[in-house]
SELO-800242 format. One record per residue: residue in one letter; z, x, y of N, C-alpha, C in turn. Coordinates in pm, whole numbers, plus 50000, padded with zeros to 5 digits. Layout:
AZXYZXYZXY;...
END
This chain:
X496505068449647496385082649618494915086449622;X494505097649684493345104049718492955116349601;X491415112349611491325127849531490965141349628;X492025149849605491825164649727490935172549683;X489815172049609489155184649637488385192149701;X488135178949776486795184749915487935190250058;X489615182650063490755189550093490885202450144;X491275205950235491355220650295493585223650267;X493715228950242495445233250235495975229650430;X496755223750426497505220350545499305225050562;X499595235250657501015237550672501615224750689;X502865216750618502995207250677504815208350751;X505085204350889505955206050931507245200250844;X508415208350786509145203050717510305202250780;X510625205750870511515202050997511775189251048;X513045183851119513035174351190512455178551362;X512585189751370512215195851499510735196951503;X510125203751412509185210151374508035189951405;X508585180051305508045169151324507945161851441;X509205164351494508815157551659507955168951738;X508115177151703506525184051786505195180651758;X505085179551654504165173851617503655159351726;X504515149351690504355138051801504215145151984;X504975151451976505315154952165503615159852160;X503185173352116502205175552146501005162052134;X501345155852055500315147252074500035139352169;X501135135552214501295122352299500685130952448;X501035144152412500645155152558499585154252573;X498435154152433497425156752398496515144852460;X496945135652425496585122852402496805119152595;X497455123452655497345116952811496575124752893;X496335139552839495195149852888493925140652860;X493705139952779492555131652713492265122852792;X493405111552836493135098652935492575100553051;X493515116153134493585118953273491615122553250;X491215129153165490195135153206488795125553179;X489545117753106487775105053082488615100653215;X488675100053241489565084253381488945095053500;X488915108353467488305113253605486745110253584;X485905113753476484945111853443484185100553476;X485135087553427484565076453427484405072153627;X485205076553696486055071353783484385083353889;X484275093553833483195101753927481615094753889;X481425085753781480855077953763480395063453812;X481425064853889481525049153966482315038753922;X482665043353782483685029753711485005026153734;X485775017453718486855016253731487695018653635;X488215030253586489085030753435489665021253424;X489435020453225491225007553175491725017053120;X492865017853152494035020153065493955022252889;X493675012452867493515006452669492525015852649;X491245013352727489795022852706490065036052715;X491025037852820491005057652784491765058552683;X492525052052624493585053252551492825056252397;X491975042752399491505042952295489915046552272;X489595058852328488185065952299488005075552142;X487165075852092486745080251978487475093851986;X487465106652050488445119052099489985110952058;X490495101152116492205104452151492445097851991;X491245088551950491335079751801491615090551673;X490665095851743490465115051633491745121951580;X492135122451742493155134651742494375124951692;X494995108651704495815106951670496115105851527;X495055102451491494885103551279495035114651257;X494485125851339494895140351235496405146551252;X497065142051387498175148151375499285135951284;X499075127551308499635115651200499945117551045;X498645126551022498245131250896499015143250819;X500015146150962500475157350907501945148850901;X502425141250937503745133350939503995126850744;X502635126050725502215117550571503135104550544;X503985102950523504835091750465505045078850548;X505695084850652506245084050786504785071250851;X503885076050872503045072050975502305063650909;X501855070050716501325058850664502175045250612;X503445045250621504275031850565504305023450679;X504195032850821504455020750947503025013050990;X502475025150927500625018550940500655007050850;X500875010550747500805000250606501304987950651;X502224987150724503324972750767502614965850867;X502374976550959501714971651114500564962751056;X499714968050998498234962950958498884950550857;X499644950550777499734938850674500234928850791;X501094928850855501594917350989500434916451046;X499924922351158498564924451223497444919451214;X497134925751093495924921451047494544920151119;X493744913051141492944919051238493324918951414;X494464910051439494844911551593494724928551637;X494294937451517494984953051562493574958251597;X493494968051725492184967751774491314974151689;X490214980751702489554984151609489564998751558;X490145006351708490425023451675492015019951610;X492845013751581494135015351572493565014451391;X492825002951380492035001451240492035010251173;X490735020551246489845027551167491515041251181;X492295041951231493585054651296493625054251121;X493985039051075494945035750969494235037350885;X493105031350872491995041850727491925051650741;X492005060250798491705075050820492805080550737;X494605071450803495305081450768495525074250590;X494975065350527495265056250374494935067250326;X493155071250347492375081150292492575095050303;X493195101150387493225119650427494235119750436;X494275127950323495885138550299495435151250259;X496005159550334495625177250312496765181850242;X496445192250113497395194150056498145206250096;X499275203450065500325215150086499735231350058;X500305241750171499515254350053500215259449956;X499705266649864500365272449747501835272949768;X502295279249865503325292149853504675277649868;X503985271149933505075261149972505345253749827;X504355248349755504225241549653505255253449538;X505075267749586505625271549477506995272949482;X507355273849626508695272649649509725259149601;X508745248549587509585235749582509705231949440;X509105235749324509115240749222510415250949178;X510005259649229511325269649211512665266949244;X512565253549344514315249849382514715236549316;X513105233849283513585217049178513615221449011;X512995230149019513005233848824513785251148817;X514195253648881514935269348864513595280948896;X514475292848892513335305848908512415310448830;X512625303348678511835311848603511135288548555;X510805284448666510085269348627508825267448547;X508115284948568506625276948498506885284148348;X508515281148292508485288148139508575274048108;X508115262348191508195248448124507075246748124;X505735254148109504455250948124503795262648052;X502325256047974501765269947915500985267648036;X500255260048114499615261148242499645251648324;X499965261148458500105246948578498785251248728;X497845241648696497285241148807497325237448925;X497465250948998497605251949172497585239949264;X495635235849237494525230249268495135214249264;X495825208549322496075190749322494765182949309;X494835179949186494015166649189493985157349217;X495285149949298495285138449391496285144449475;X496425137649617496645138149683497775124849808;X498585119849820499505107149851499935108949950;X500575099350017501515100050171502615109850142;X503575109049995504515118150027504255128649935;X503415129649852503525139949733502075141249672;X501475151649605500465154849549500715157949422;X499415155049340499875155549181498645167549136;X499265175949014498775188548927498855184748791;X497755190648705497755188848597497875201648519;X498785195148450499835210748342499605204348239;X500035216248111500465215947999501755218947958;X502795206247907504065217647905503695226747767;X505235230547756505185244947664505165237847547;X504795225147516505065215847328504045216247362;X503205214447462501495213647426501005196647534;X502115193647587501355177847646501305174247781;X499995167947779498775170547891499885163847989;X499965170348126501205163548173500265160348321;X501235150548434500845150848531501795150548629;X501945162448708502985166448799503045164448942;X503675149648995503865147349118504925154649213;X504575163149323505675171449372505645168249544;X506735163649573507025159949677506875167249814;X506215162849900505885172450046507205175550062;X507115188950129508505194850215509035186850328;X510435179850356510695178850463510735162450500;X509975155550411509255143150401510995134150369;X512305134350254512935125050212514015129550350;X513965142750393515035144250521514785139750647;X513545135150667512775136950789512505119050832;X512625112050725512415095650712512765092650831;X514005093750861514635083250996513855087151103;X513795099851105513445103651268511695104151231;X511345104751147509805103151140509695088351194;X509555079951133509735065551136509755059651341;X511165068451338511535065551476510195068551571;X509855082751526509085088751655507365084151642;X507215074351496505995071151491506215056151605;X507105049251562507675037351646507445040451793;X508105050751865507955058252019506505060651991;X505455067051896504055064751969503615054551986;X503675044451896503035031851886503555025852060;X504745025152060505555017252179504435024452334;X504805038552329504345044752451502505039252454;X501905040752363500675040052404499695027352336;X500895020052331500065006652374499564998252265;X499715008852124498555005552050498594994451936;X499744989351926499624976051858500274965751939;X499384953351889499754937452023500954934652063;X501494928952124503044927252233503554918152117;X502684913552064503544901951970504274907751801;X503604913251834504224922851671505454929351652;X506434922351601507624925951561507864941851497;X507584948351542507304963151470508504972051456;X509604965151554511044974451544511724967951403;X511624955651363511944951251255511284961451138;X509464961451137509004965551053509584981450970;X510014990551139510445002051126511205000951051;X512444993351048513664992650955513354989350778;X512354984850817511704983450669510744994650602;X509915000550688509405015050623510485021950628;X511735028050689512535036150637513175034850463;X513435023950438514075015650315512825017750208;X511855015850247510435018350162510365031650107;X510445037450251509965054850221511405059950106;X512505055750138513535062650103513345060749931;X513145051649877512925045849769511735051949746;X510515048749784509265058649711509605077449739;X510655080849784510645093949811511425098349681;X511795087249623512925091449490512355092749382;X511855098449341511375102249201512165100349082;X513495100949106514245096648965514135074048980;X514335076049089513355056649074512355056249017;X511435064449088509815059849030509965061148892;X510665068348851510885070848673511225057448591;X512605051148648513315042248631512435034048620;X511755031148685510435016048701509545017848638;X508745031848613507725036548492508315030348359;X509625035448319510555030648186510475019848141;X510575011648305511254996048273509234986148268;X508425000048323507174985848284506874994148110;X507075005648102506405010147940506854998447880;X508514996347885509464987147799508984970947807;X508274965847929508364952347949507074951947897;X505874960547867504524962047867504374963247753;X505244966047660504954968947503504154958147418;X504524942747478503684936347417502134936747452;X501944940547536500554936947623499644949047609;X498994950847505498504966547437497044967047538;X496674956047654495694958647690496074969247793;X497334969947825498174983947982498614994247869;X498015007047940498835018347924499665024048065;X500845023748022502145029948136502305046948061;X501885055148169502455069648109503975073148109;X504095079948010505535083847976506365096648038;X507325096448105507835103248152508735111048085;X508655124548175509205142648099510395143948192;X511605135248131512845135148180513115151248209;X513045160548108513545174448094512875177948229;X511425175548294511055181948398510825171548535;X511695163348504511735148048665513035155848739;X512755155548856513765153848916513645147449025;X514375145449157514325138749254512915138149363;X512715151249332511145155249401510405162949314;X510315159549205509455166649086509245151148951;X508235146448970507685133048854507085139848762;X507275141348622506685147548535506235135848436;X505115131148424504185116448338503305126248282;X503205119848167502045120248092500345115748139;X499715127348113498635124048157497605112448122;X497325106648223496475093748151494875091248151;X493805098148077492455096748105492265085748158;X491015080548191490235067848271489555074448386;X488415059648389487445061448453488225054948608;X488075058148733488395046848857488305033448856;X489025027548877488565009948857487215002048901;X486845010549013485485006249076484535009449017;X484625016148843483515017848828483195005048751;X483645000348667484254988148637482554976148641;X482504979048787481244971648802479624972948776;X479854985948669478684985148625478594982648489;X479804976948445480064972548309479754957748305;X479144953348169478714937448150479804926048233;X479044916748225480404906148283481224904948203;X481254899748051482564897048017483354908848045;X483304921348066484184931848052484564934448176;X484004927948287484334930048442485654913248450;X484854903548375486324896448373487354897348293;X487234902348194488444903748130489504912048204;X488764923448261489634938748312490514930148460;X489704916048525490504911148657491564905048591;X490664896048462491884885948418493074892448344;X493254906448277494454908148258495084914448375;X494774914948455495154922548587496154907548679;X495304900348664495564887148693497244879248647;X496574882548483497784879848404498904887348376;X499074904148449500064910048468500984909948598;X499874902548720500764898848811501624887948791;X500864876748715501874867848709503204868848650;X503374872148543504504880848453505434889948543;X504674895648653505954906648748506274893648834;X505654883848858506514877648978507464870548939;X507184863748752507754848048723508714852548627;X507944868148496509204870248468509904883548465;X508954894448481509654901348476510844905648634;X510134898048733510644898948882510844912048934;X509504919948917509634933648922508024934748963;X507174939049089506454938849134505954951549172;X505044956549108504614970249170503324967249335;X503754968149438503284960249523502104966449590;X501834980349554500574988049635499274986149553;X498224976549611496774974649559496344982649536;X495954993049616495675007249588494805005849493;X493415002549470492455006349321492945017649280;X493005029049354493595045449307494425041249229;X495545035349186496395028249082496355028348947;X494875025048925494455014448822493195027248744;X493255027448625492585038248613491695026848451;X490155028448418490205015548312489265027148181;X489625028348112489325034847955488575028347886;X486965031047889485765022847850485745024347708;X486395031047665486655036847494487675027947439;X488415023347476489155011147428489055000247539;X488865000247635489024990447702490424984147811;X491034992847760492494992147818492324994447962;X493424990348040493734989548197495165007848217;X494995016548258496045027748271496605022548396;X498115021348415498435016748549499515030848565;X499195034148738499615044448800500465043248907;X501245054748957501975048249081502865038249127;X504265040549070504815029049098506195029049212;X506045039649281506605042249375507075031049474;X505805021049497506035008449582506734998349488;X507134998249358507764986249306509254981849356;X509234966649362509994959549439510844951449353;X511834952649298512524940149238513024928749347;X512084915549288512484905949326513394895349272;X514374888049407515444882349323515084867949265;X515934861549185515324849149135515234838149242;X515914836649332515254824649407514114827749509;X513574836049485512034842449545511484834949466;X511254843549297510204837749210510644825949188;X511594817549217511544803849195510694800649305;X511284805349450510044798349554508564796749523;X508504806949480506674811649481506024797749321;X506874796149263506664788749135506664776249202;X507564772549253507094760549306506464759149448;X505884768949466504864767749600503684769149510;X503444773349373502264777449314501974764549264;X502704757049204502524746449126502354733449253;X503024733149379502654721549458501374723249516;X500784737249535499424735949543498024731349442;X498634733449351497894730449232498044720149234;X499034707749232499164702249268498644693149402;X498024692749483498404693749632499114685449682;X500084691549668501754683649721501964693449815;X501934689649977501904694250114502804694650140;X503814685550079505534686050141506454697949990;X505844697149870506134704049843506134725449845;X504804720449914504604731349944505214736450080;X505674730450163506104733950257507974736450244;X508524725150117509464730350047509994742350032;X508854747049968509134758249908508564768050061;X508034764950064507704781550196509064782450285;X510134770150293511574769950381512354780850270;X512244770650139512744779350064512734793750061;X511404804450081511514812750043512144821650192;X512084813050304512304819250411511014819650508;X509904813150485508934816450607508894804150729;X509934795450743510334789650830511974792050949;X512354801850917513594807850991513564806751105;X512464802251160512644799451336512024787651377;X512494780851494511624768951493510084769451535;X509454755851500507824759851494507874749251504;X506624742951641505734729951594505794725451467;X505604712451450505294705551338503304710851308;X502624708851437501584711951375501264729551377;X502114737151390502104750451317502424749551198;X503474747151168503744744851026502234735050915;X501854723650957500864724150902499874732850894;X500014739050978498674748650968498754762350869;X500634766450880500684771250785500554767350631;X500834756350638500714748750470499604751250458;X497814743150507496964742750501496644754550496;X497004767750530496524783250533497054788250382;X498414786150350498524785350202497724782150081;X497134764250110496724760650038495084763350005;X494354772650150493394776750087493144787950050;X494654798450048494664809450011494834808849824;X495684794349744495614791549654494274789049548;X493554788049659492054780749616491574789949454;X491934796249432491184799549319492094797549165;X493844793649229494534790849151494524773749142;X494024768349206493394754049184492484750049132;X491404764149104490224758749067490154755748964;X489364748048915489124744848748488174754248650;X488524756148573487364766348521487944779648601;X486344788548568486504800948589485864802048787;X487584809148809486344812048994485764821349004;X484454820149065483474831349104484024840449224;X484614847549212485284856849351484304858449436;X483104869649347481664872749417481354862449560;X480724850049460480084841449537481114834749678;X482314836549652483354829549774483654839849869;X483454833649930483704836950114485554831550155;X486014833250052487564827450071488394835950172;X488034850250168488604858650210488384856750339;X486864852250420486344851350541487454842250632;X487384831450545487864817850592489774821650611;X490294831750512491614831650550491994837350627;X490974847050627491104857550749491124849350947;X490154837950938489654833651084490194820451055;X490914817950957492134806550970493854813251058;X493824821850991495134835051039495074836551104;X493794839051173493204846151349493694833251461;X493274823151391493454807551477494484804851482;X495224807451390496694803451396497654811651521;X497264819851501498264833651538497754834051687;X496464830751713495964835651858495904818051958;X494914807351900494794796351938496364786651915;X497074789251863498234779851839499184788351906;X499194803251948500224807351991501004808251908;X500904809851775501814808851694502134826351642;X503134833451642503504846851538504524843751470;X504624850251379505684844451274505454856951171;X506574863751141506494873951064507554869450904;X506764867450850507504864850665508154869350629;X508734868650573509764878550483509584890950426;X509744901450438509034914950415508754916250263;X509574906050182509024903950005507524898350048;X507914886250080507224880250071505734889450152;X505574896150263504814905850288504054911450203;X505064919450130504274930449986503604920849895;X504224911449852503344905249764502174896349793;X502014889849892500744886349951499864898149992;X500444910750011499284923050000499074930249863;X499954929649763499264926749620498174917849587;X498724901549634498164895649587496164895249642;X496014896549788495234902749839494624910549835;X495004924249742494344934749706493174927649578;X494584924149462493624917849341492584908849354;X492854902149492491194889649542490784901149605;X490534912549623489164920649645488764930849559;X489714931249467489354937949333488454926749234;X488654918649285488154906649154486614903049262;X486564906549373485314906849472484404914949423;X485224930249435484024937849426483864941849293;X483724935349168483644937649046483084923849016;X482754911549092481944904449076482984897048935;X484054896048933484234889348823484574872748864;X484384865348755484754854948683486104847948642;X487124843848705488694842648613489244828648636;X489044823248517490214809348534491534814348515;X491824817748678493344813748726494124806648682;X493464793748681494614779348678495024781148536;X494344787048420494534788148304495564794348299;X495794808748340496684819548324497974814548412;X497694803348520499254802048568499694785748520;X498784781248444499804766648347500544772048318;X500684781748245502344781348155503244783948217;X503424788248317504404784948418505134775048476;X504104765748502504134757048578504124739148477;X504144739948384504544732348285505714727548228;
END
C-alpha cells in the first residue's frame, strides 16, 4: 500500500469492456511505438531487434501507466511473474513491475461516493461524524480514508476500486494476452499456470468480509504476544467492498533504522518470531512483505500489523514439510532435506540427480541464518547476493526451471521480504534460538 498524496485522481475503467480497451489501445500503442523507432533506427543504418523496440524507455512508460489503471489484475500477475522469474525478467519488465507495486492513482470523489452509497445505503455518512475524501493510502484493489464514526472512533476505511471483483477473470486473462503477445517474460515461465493462481488470489483479497475474518482470527491468536497490535474491525460498517478497522498510529517500519540496535533487533526478532508461529502453529500466513504492512510505535515499542488481504491458510502437511526441511538443515541432513522438499511437492517432475542437489544446496544456503549460532548479522551478509546468482545458475547453466508450489511460492516471498527487512535495519537475530522449540 502506497501513500497518495502527491497522487493525481484517476477515472478507473469499471467495465469488462471498458478494461479490455484499455489493453487493445495499448498493445495499438505499444506497436506504433515499435513501427516508428524501427523506422528511426533502420534510417540510421541499424538493424532493428524486435525485444529492443519492444522494450524502449517510451513503450516501458506507456505500459506501466495503462497497467496502472487495470490495479489488481496486472499487479498480482506482476507479483507471481517476478516471484518465479526473478531476475531471468529483463530489466524494463523489472522496473514495468516497480512502477506498477508503487503507483496507484486514486479513484475520483464522485465514484468513491457512489460506492459508499451502494455498500452502506443513501444516507452512509450518518455512520460518520467525518469522512475524509483525501485517501491516505492507496493499493492494487482499494484505497483507504480516515473517519470518525458517529461513537467517536478513529476509524480506517478501505473501499474497493469499481469494477476490480467483476472484472478478475477477464483482467487476468487480457494481462496474460499482453505478456504472451509482446514477448515480455522468458519462454520458460510457466505463467498460464501462474494466471490461474492470481485469479484465486485476487478473488480472495477482493473480499473484504475475508480480510475481516483473518484480522479476527490474528487479534484472537495474537492476544498473547502484546508486542503486535492487530486493528479491530467495525462489523456494523464492513462489507464486501467496504473494511472498516480501527485506526492504528505508527511510525513506517523503515524508520526503524535510526533507532539504537537493541531496538532495531528486537523489532526483526519479534517479526521473526511471528513468522514462525504462522507457519508451525498457527498455519495461517499473512504472505505480502510489503514494509507498508508493518507500522512500529516508538512510544511503546510495539510492531502495528496491517493488510491482510494476502493471508493464506496453510494445510498441516505443508507446515510439517517446512519443519522438517527446517530442522534437517540445521541439522545438515541433505537427504533429509531433500525428504522433505518431495514432501512438500517441489520435486513433481523428473530432474537430474545433480539438479536436485543443487536444489538442496540452494536451500541450505538460503537456511544460513537459521543455522547460525548466535546472533546473524543480516547487514554484514551478502546471503541474498549468493542466492540470488546460485538461482541464476541453476535455472540458466543447468537448464533447469522448476516452478514450486504456489504455497510454497508466497512463503519464500515472505520469508524473503523479512531477510531484507532485517538488511536494511541492520539488525542482529539469533534465529536458531527462536526456531529450537520447534524443532526439539
Amino acid at each position: 500500500m502506497t501513500n497518495s498524496e502527491s497522487k493525481t485522481e484517476a477515472k478507473i475503467p469499471s467495465t469488462k469492456l471498458q478494461r479490455l480497451g484499455v489493453i487493445g489501445s495499448l498493445v495499438t500503442r505499444v506497436a506504433s511505438n515499435m513501427v516508428a523507432e524501427g523506422a528511426k533506427q533502420l534510417a540510421s543504418g541499424k538493424k532493428p531487434n524486435a525485444r529492443d523496440l519492444l522494450l524502449t524507455p517510451q513503450n516501458a512508460a506507456k505500459v506501466a501507466e495503462k497497467l496502472s489503471h487495470l490495479r489488481g489484475a496486472a499487479m498480482k500477475v506482476g507479483q507471481l511473474v517476478s516471484m518465479e522469474a526473478g531476475d531471468l525478467l529483463p530489466k524494463e519488465l523489472t522496473e514495468i513491475l516497480s512502477i506498477l507495486r508503487s503507483d496507484a492513482s486514486p479513484m475520483p470523489a464522485k465514484d468513491l461516493a457512489n460506492i459508499l452509497e451502494t455498500e452502506l445505503g443513501s444516507q452512509w455518512q450518518g455512520n460518520f461524524i467525518t469522512f475524509t475524501f483525501k485517501p491516505m493510502a492507496a493499493a492494487s484493489i482499494g484505497q483507504v480514508h480516515e473517519a470518525y464514526s458517529d461513537d467517536g472512533d478513529h476509524l480506517a476505511i478501505k473501499v474497493q476500486y469499481p469494477g476490480v471483483k467483476n472484472s478478475i477473470e477477464s483482467d487476468v486473462d487480457n494481462v496474460g494476452t499482453l505478456l504472451r503477445v509482446t514477448g515480455l517474460v522468458p519462454d520458460a515461465v510457466d505463467y498460464k499456470s501462474l494466471l490461474v493462481e492470481a485469479k484465486k488470489q485476487l478473488l480472495e483479497e477482493a473480499d473484504y468480509i475475508r480480510e475481516a475474518e483473518m484480522i479476527n482470527q490474528y487479534r484472537e491468536k495474537l492476544a498473547s504476544l502484546p508486542q503486535f497490535v492487530v486493528p479491530r474491525v467495525f462489523d456494523n460498517i464492513t462489507t464486501p467492498n467496504v473494511l472498516a478497522m480501527e485506526y492504528i498510529e505508527g511510525d513506517v517500519i523503515d524508520s526503524v533504522v535510526d533507532q539504537p540496535q537493541e531496538v532495531r533487533d528486537a523489532v526483526v526478532t519479534h517479526l521473526f518470531e511471528l513468522l514462525l508461529k504462522e507457519i508451525f502453529s498457527f498455519r495461517l500466513v499473512q504472505t505480502d512483505p510489503n514494509f507498508a504492512n508493518y507500522l512500529y510505535q516508538s512510544h511503546t515499542g510495539k510492531i502495528a500489523l496491517l493488510d491482510f488481504g494476502a493471508t493464506r491458510v496453510y494445510p498441516e502437511k505443508f507446515s510439517v514439510g517446512y519443519l522438517q526441511l527446517m530442522a534437517s538443515a540445521v541439522a545438515g541432513n541433505q537427504q533429509g532435506i531433500e525428504k522433505a522438499l518431495s514432501d512438500i511437492g517441489f520435486f513433481s517432475t523428473e530432474i537430474m540427480p545433480e539438479q536436485k542437489r543443487a536444489v538442496v544446496e540452494l536451500v541450505e544456503m538460503a537456511m544460513e541464518p537459521m543455522k547460525f549460532s548466535g546472533a546473524y548479522d543480516f547487514a554484514s551478509s551478502d546471503l541474498a547476493l549468493r542466492i540470488r546468482e546460485a538461482g541464476m545458475a541453476l535455472s540458466m547453466e543447468k537448464g533447469y526451471w522448476h516452478t514450486p508450489p504456489i504455497d510454497a511460492m508466497f512463503l519464500h516471498r515472505k520469508i524473503g521480504g523479512l531477510y531484507l527487512l532485517a538488511v536494511k535495519l541492520k539488525a542482529k537475530v539469533n534465529v536458531a534460538k527462536l526456531l529450537e522449540p520447534y524443532i526439539i
